[in-house]
N, C-alpha and C positions, 0 to 999 in steps of 0.2 A: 498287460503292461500296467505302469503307475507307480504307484511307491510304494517302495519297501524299507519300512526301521531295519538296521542292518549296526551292530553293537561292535566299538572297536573289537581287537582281539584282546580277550582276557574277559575278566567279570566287569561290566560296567560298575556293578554294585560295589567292589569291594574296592576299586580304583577311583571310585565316586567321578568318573567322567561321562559325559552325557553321551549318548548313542548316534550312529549316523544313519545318513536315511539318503535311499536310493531311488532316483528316480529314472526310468526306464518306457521308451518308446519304440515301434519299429518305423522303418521309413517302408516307401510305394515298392521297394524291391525286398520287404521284408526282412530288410537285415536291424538288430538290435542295437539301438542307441542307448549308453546310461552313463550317469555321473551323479557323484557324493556329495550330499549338502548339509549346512550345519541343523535345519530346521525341515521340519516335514511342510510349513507354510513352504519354502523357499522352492522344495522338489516337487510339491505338485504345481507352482507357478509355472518351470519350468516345461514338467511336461508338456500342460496344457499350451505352453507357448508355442513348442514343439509340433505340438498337434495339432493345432489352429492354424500354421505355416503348411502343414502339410498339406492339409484341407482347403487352402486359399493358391497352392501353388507356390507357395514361394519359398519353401523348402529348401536349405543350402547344406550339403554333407559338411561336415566339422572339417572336414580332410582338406575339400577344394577352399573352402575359404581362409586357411591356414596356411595354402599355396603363394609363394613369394610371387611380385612381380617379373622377379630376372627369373623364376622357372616358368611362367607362362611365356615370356616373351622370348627365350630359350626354345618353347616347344615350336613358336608363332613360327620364328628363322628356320625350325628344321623343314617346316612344311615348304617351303621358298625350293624352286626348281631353279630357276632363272638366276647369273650369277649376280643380276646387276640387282636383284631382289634381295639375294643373301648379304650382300656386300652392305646393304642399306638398315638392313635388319642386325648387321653386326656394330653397325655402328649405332643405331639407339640405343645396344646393350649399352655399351662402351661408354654410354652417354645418363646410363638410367642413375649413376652416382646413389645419392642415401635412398630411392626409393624401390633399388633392387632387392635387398631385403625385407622389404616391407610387405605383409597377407595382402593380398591382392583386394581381400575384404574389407579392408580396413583404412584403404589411401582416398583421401577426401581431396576436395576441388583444392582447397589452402594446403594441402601439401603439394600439388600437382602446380600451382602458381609460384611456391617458394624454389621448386626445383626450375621451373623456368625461367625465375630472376637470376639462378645462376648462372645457366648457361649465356645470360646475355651479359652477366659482371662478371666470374668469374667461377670455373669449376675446380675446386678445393679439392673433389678429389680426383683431378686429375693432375697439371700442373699449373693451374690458375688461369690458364687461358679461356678466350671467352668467344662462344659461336657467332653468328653474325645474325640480322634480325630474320635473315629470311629461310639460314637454314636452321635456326632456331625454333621458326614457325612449321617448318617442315618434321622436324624430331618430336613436337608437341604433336602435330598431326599423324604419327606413325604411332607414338604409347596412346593416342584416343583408339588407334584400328584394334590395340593388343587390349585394351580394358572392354572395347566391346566386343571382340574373341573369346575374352572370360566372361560377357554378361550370354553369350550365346553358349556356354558350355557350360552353363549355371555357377561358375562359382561365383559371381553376384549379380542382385539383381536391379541395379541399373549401373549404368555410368556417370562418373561424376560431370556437372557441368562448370565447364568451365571456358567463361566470354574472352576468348584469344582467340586472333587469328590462326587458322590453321594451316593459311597459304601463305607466301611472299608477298605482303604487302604492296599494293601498288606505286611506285614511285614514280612521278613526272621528271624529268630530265629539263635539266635549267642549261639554259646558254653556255654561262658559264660550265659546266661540266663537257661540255661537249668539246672533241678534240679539232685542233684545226689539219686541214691538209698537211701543211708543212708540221704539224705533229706527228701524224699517221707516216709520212715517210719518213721522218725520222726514224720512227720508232722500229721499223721495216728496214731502214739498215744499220741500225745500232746490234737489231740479236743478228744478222749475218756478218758481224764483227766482231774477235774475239779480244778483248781486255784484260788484264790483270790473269785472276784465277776464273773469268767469262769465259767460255768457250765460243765460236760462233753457231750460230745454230740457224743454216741457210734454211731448211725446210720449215721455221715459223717464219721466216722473211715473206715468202711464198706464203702461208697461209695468210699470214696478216693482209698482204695486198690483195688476195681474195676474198676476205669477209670483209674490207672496207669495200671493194667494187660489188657485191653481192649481197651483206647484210646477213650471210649465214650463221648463226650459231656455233660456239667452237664443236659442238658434239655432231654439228650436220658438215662442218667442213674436216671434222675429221674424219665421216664417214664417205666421201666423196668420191665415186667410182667415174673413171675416163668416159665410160656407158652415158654417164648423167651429166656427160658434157655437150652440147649440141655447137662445134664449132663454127657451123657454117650461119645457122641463126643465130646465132652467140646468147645461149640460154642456158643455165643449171637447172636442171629436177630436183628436187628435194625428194627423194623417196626412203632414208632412212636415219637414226643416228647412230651415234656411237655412245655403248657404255662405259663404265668401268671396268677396266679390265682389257678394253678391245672388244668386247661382244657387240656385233650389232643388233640394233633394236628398232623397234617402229617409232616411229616420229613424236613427238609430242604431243598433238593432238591431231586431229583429223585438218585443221586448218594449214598445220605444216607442210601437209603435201601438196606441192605447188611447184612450179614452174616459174620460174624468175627470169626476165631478161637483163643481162647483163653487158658492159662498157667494152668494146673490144679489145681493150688491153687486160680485162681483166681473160679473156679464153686465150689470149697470145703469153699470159704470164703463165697458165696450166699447159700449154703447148713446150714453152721453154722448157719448164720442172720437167715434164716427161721425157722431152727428147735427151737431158740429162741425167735422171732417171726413171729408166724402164720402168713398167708394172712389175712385179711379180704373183707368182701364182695363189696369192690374196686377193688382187685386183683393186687394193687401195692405190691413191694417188700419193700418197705422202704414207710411209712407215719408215718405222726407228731405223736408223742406221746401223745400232750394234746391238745384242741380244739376240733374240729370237728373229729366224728371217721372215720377212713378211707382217712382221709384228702390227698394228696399225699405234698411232696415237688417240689418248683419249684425252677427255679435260684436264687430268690431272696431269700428265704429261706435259702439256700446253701450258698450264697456270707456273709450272715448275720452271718450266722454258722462260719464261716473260719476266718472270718477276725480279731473278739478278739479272737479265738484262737491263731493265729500269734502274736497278742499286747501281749497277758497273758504268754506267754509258749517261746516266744523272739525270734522267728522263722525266719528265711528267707523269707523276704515279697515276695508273690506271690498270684495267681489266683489258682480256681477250674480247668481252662483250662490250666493251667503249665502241669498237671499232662498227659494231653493229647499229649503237646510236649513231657513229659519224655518218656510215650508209642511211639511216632515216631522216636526219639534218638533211643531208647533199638532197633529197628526194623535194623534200620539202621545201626548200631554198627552191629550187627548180620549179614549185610551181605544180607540183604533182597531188590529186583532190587524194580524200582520205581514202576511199574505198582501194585507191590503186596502191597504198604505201600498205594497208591493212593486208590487201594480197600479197605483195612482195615480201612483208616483213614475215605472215604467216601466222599475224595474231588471229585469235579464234572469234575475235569481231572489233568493230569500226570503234568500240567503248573503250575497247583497249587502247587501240591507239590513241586516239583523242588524250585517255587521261593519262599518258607519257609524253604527247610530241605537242598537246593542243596550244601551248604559247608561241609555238615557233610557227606557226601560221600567219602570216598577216593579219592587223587586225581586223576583226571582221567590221567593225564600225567602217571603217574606212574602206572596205570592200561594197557594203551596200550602196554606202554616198556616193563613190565613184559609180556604180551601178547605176544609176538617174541622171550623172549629168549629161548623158548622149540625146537624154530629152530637150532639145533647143526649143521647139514650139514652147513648150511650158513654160520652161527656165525664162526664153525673152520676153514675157506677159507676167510673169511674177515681180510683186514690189512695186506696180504701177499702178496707180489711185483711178479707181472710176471718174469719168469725166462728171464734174457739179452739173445737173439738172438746171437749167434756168428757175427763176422763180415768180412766177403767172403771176402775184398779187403786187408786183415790184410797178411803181408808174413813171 
């Protein structure tokens, strides 16, 4: 290999144009690299550049790194078995905007940050709408897993860095955000009642009142089997959730799996739903009324359900997952230490909770002080002056 002078076609001499010059390498599987340069300086730089990469490992075929981002992340989704994997891998496409066309080789940390300021202002090429911060943080964290799929498949070699969150941000929950009781029933019989173009929608009545008495998750109460009801201890299992789609799936994390004790109205309101309606042979507690029989609800179903109810009925704007902080408040208010709300709620440790619930705790100032006043010996001997010594030189 190396370089080879290589003359356009025709006579250089008599067209008085200069000659091209070829330079040519093989790669570790033998096959022939070459490309035209104006100077024979230019093509052996090249080679040897070629060469020196090849010899250090770091060799990249011209083919893979001329590979777009939406055909790696295209290949990423086919390998996806799982629906609630596919579904999540269609929507990064969906979501990759200017940087799906772009060599996978070629997208630097300042393109990967510009495409992320849009999706939290605005995605132009979709209809201007704009993601939210935490599943924004999640689409950022899914094109990180597809650039290092490509750094492990060699078409480059690293990934770029880039200092964003890649998870949901942690957010504390303020007082004020938190719904009151006479909120939460409202809001529980506002969708079992139909308005305008509202339909009613009795079986988020029924959910709602279970995830404010329980603290479940919309994707764990909608995955909730009779099985995982213990009516007689009045306790729910957490043993699975629900994805998109209706597929059930394993819990969130290992910490989700728990056992909850529960208010006895909230097993007497799962009692009522059933004996209204039956199981069927799905064995969920709550599925769609029309469509597919057995169908189950997933979040998306839920979020669709809630939301013109809140527009129709002029509600207090909020989420399905509000009702999970009212359940952590009620806990709290009560008097309940961290370790027992961290079990119930099914965070994956005591940090978590703390840094969402830790103001609504009494404060601890006033927790410790109250701690020592039971000490009466002390307390009635404090603030009291040693008695004067007489004074032996006084006549």
């Amino acid at each position: 290999m190396g370089v080879q002078r290589r003359p356009k076609k025709g006579s250089a001499q008599d067209k008085g144009q200069k000659p091209r010059w070829l330079g040519r390498y093989r790669d570790h599987a033998g096959k022939e690299h070459a490309k035209n340069f104006s100077t024979e300086k230019e093509a052996k730089a090249w080679v040897a550049e070629q060469e020196r990469a090849l010899r250090r490992n770091e060799w990249i075929d011209p083919v893979d790194a001329a590979t777009t981002l939406g055909q790696v992340a295209q290949s990423w989704m086919d390998e996806a078995t799982r629906e609630e994997t596919i579904s999540a891998r269609k929507t990064l496409i969906r979501n990759l905007g200017p940087l799906e066309d772009m060599p996978v080789s070629v997208i630097k940390s300042s393109d990967i940050l510009a495409w992320r300021k849009k999706l939290l202002t605005g995605r132009d090429w979709l209809d201007g709408s704009v993601l939210s911060e935490a599943t924004t943080a999640n689409t950022v964290g899914q094109l990180m897993s597809v650039l290092k799929r490509a750094q492990h498949d060699r078409m480059i070699l690293a990934v770029p860095i880039v200092r964003v969150p890649k998870s949901a941000p942690a957010r504390s929950v303020s007082r004020q955000d938190l719904l009151t009781e006479e909120e939460v029933q409202r809001a529980a019989t506002a969708v079992a009642t139909g308005k305008g173009h509202y339909k009613a929608r009795p079986w988020l009545r029924s959910m709602i009142l279970v995830a404010a008495g329980s603290g479940l998750r919309v994707s764990e109460v909608c995955a909730l089997r009779p099985e995982d009801v213990n009516f007689l201890r009045h306790t729910i299992t957490v043993s699975r959730q629900m994805g998109r789609g209706g597929v059930a799936m394993p819990p969130k994390s290992q910490a989700s799996l728990r056992t909850i004790p529960v208010p006895r109205w909230v097993t007497a309101e799962i009692v009522e739903w059933l004996q209204a309606h039956p199981v069927g042979e799905s064995g969920w507690v709550w599925t769609r009324p029309t469509g597919k029989p057995d169908r189950p609800f997933d979040r998306s179903a839920v979020t669709h359900g809630l939301l013109p109810a809140i527009k129709a009925h002029d509600l207090r704007p909020h989420t399905f997952h509000d009702y999970r902080h009212f359940y952590a408040s009620a806990l709290i208010g009560a008097g309940v230490p961290v370790n027992a709300v961290q079990s119930a709620m099914g965070h994956a440790s005591a940090s978590i909770t703390l840094d969402t619930y830790s103001h609504l705790w009494k404060d601890s100032d006033e927790l410790v002080r109250g701690a020592l006043d039971s000490l009466t010996s002390l307390r009635a001997n404090c603030g009291q002056a040693a008695k004067k010594a007489p004074d032996s030189h006084t006549g």
